[in-house]
N, C-alpha and C positions, 0 to 999 in steps of 0.2 A: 341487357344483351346488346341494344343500340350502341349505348357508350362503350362497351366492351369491343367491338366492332370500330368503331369510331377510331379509338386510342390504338388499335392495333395498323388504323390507315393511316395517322398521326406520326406513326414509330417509323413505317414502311416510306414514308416522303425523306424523310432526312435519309435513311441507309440508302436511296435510290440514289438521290442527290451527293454523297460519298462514293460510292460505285460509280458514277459519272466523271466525279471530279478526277479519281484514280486513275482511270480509262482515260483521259483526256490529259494526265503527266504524262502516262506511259507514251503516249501517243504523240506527244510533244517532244520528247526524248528522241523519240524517232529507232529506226532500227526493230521495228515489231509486225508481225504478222495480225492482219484481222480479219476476221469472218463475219463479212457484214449479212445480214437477211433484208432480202431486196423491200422495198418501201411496199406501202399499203397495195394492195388491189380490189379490182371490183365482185371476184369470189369466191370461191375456196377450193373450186378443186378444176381442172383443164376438162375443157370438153369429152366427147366421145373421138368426135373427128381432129381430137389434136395431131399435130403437124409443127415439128420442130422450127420450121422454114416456113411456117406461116403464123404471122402474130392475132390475125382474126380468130386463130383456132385455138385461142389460148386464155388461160383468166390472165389480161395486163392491169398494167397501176393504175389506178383510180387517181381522179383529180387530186385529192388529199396527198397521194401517194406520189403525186408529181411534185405536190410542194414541199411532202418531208423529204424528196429526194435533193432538191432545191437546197433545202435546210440545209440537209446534211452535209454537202458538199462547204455551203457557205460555212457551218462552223468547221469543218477540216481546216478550208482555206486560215481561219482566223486561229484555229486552237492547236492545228497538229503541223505535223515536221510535216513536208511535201512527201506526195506517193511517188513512189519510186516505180509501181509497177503495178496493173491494175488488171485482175482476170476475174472472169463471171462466167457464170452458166450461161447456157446457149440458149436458154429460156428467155423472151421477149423484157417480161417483169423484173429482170437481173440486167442484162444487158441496158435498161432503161433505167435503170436506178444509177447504174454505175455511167451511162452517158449523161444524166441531168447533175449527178451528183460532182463529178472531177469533170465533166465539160472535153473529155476526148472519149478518143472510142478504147474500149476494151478490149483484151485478147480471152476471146471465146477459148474457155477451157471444159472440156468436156467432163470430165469427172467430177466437176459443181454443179454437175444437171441434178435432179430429182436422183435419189438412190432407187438404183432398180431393183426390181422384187426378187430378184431370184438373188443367194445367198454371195456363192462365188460371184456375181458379177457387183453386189455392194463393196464386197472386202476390198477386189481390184479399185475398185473409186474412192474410199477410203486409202488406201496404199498409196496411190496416186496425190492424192490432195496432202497426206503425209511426207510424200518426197518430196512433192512442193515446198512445201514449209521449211522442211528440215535441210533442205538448199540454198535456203535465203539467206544473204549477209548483206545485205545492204544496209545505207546505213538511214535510210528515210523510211517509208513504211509501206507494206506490200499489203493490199486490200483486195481480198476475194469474196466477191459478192455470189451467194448462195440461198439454201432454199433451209426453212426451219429443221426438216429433218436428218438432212445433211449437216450441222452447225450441231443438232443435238446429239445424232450418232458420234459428230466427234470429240463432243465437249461433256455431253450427259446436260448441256445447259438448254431449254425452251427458249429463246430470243424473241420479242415482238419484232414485227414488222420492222424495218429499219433502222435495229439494233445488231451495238457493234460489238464483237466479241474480241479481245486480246490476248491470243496465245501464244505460247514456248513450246517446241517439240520438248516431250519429258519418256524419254527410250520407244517402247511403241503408240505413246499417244499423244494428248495436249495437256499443256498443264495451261486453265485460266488466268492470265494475268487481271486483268480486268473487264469492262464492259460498260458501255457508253448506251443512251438509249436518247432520240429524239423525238 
């Protein structure tokens, strides 16, 4: 059973490392939309007293989470076409990924916050985040830093922590190009 386990973590390195490399042409090409998931944090869900306007009231990045953000920026700088345009949820851990990572500030877009529980008001932030996308022509690359459940309702993709997602609007949804992970 070990070795069976083993060979299948064996299989999963090389196909991670492909999925990376993919993510990082596409990305190079320039002209692509990504949906990055803000870097690590210290833990897993916002307080009681969260407060959108206050970063004490919120789970932010962990030290770790400062360096993948670090990271991340430094391989953009070295691997991908330049961002042409840089929005993130208004959430502390977003807004800090996306300021450590490309080194300017971000434009706070409201519909990459947390999807909120009620039905109708997810679809509108979905619709929103899809207008987005489906507007861009640019021809460098547009990175919107988000929250894993947002990235998965759009994608059906789980993302770790400061993993980059690569999609095309495909009629009402996304179609994955690739996906980069640091």
């Amino acid at each position: 059973m070990i070795r069976f386990v083993l060979a299948l973590l064996l299989l999963a390195v090389p196909a991670a490392a492909q999925a990376t490399d993919a993510g990082w042409a596409l990305l190079r090409d320039g002209g692509h939309v990504v949906l990055l998931r803000h870097a690590m944090v210290t833990g897993t869900t916002d307080p009681a007293n969260f407060n959108i306007d206050n970063c004490a009231s919120q789970v932010n990045l962990s030290a770790r989470g400062k360096q993948q953000a670090s990271k991340i920026g430094a391989l953009f700088a070295a691997r991908a076409a330049p961002v042409e345009r840089l929005l993130s949820s208004r959430y502390c851990r977003c807004l800090d990924t996306a300021r450590i990572a490309f080194e300017t500030e971000p434009e706070p877009f409201e519909p990459l916050d947390l999807l909120k529980g009620d039905d109708s008001q997810k679809a509108a932030q979905i619709a929103a985040i899809l207008n987005e996308i489906r507007a861009y022509s640019g021809s460098d690359n547009l990175v919107m830093v988000t929250h894993l459940e947002d990235i998965l309702a759009l994608t059906g993709i789980s993302p770790r922590e400061g993993e980059a997602v690569v999609v095309e609007p495909r009629g009402d949804t996304l179609r994955v190009l690739g996906r980069v992970t640091f």
